[in-house]
Residue, then its C-alpha position, 0 to 999 in steps of 0.5 A: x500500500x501506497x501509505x507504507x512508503x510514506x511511512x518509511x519515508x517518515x520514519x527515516x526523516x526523523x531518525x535523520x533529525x535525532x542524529x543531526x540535533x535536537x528535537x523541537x519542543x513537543x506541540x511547536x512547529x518550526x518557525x514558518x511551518x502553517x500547521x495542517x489541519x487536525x486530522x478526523x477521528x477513525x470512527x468518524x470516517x469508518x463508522x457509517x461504512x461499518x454500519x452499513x455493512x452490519x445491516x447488509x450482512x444482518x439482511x441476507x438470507x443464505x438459505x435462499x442461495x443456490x446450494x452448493x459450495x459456493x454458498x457455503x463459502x459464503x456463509x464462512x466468509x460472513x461468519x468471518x467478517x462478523x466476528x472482525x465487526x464484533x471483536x476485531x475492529x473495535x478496539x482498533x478504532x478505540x486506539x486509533x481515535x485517541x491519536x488521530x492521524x497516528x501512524x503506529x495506531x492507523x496502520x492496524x487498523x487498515x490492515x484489518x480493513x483490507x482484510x475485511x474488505x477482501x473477504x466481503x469481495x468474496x461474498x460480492x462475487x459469490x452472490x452474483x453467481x448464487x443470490x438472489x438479485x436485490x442480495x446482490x445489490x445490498x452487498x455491492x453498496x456495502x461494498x463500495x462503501x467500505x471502499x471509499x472509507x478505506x481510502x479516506x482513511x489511507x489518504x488522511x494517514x498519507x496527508x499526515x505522514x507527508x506534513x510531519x516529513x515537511x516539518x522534519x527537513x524544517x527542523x534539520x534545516x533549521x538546525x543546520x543553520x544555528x548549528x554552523x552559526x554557532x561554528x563561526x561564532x566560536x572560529x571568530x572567537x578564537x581568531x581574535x587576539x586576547x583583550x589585554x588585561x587591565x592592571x588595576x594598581x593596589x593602593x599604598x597604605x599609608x604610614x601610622x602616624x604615632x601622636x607625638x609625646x609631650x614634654x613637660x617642662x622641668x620645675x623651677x628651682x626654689x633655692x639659689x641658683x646655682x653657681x651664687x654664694x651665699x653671705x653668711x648670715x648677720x654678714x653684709x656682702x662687701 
């Protein structure tokens, strides 16, 4: 299927984006990328086809079919897309519709629908051969129905497998270039000569200054000075 390459080629895209650098933060886009549209839930898409199906299936009456081995063929083969309406396709669904436009969730889904849409051919063709006219009728709406849900369901997944590509060669783009923008800033740097160092000079301390001691000046003297005689006392100096 034609939605398998594109999901080979998304996968190799993101890988690519692990290895040559980071991955844009969850829920962002690249700058410049117009987001696409949200994708339609699988249920939304699959569920009026299911429907259709299970009526037309619920409406045959095998016993007014040719007998022969053909019919019971056919009778298998409804037996069979029965059980994958009931018991296969739902859970399916129900995955699918929590992420929509999912790849790990869509893939098992389609598979089962090309299963189913193979086995409901076979009752078409068996019908033509064995039913009744208006039998026939009911399957090939049910059929053609199928179908185009099938590929509306393939082309979403395609439409989205493509957009995330496109944003993945965005984001390697983008880190390409910051990436050697980075290179150069640091190849400039080292290019450049040193910026010479600014010497701040270290202030000089200056001295203590120690107050200067006071002196005190010496007393008087209270007898004679030194060096005069004395007259002897009751005697007159001549």
């Amino acid at each position: 299927m034609h939605n398998v390459c594109a999901v080979s080629i998304l996968t190799l895209a993101l890988s690519g984006a692990i290895v040559h650098g980071q991955a844009a933060a969850p829920g962002t886009a690249p700058q410049g990328t117009v987001p696409a549209p949200a994708p339609v839930p699988s249920s939304v898409l699959l569920r009026p086809s299911l429907d259709e199906l299970q009526t037309s299936l619920a409406s045959l009456k095998l016993d007014k079919w040719k007998k022969g081995t053909v019919r019971e063929e056919a009778e298998a083969n409804v037996a069979s897309i029965q059980h994958d309406l009931d018991t296969n396709l739902p859970p399916l669904l129900s995955a699918s519709d929590t992420s929509p436009g999912a790849v790990s969730t869509a893939i098992p889904l389609l598979k089962h629908l090309d299963a189913v849409y193979d086995v409901l051919l076979r009752v078409e063709e068996a019908a033509r051969v064995s039913a009744p006219g208006d039998q026939i009728d009911t399957l090939q709406k049910a059929l053609l129905k199928l179908s185009s849900a099938r590929l509306a369901l393939d082309d979403q997944l395609q439409t989205v497998a493509a957009t995330q590509e496109k944003q993945v060669v965005e984001l390697q783009t983008a880190i390409k270039t910051q990436q050697a923008a980075q290179a150069a800033h640091v190849a400039q740097a080292a290019a450049a000569p040193p910026a010479p160092c600014k010497v701040t000079p270290a202030h000089k301390k200056k001295p203590a200054t120690t107050p200067a001691k006071k002196t005190t000046p010496p007393a008087p003297a209270t007898g004679p000075a030194s060096g005069s005689a004395t007259a002897p006392s009751g005697q007159k100096t001549p």
